[in-house]
C-alpha positions as CSV (number, residue, x, y, z in Angstrom):
1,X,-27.4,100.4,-24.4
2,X,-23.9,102.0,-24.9
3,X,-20.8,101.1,-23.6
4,X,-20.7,103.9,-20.9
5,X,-24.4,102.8,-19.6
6,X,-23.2,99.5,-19.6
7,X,-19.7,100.5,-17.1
8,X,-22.0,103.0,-15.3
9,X,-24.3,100.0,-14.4
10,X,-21.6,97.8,-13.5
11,X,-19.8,100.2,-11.5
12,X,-22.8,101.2,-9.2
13,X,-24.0,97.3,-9.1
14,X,-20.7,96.5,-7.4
15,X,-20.6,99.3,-5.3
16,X,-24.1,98.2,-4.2
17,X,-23.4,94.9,-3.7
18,X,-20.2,95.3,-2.1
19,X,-22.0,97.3,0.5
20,X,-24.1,94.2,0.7
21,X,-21.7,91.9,1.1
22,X,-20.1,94.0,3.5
23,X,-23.0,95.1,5.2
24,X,-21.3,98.3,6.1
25,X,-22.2,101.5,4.4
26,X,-19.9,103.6,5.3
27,X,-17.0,101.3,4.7
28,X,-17.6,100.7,1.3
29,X,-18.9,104.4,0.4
30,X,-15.1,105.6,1.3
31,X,-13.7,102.2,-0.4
32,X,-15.3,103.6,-3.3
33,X,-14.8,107.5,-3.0
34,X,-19.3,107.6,-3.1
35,X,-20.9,109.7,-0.8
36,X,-23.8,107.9,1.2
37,X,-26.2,110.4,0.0
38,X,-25.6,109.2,-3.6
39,X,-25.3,105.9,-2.6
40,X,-28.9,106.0,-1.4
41,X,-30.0,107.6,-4.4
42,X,-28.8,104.7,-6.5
43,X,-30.3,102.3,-4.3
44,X,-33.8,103.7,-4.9
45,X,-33.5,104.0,-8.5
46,X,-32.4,100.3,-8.3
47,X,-35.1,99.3,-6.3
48,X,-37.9,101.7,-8.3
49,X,-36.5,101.2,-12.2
50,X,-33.8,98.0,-11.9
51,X,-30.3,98.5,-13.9
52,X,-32.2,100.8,-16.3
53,X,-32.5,103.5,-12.8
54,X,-28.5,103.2,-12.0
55,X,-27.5,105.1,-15.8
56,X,-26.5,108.6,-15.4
57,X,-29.3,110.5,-16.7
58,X,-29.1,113.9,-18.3
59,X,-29.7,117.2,-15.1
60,X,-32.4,118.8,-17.4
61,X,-33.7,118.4,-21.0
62,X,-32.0,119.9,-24.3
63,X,-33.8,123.6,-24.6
64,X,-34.6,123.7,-28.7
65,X,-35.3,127.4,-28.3
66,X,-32.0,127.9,-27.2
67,X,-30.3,125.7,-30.2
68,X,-28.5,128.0,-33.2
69,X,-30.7,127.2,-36.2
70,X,-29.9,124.6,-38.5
71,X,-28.8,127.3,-41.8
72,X,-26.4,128.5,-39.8
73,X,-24.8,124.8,-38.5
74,X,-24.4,123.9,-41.6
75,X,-23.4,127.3,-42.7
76,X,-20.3,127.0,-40.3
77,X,-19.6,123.4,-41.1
78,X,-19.5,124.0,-44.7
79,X,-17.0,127.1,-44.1
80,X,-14.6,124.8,-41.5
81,X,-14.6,122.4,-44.6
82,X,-13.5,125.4,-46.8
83,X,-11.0,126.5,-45.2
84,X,-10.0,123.7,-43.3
85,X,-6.2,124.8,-43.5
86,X,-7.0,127.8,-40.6
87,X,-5.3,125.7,-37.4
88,X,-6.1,128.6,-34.9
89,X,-8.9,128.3,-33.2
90,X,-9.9,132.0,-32.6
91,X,-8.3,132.6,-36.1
92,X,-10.9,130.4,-37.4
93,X,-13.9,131.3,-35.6
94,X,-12.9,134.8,-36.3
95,X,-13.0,134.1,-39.8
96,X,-16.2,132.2,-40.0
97,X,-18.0,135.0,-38.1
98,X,-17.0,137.8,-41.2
99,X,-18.1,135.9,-43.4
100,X,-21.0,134.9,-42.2
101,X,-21.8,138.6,-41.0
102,X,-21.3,139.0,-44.7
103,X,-24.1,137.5,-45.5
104,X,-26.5,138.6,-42.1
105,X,-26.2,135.8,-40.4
106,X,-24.5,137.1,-36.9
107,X,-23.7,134.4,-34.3
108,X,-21.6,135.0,-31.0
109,X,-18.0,133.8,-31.3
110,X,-18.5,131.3,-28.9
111,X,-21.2,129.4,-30.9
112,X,-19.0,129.2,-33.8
113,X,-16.4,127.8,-31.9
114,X,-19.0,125.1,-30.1
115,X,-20.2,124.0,-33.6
């Protein structure tokens, strides 16, 4: 479990049992800036899955179809090594795309920047 999980955890865990210590929802929902619909949610998952249910999970898997190919990853890390010197972002990506339009490999300008 990673540090975040871990603070996520503890932060929902006091917010839950503040609200039982409490026994006011409301009050501790705007003591802690949670809305009771969330707050709700998290009890659920606590009840259903235990401290495992309160870590922020991920809105929708990782689409592999959608993922630049691996030859071309390493293509643009190996150039950013190259010519590590080029500060400027857009400079940079710029760069990377010619050459690797050079060689028929043709990413948008936005993927070479997110690589």
């Amino acid at each position: 479990m990673t540090v975040k999980e871990k603070r996520d955890i503890k932060r929902k865990l006091n917010v839950i049992n503040y609200a039982k210590k409490t026994g006011n929802v409301n009050k501790t929902c705007r003591h802690y800036g949670v809305s009771k619909t969330i707050y709700y949610e998290w009890i659920k998952k606590y009840k259903k899955q235990g401290e495992k249910g309160l870590i922020n999970q991920k809105p929708c898997p990782e689409n592999l179809k959608l993922r630049t190919p691996i030859e071309i990853e390493e293509e643009v890390i190996y150039l950013r090594k190259k010519y590590h010197f080029i500060v400027i972002i857009c400079y940079s990506s710029l760069h990377l795309l010619n050459t690797l339009h050079r060689k028929q490999k043709i990413p948008s300008t936005c993927t070479v920047t997110g690589i």
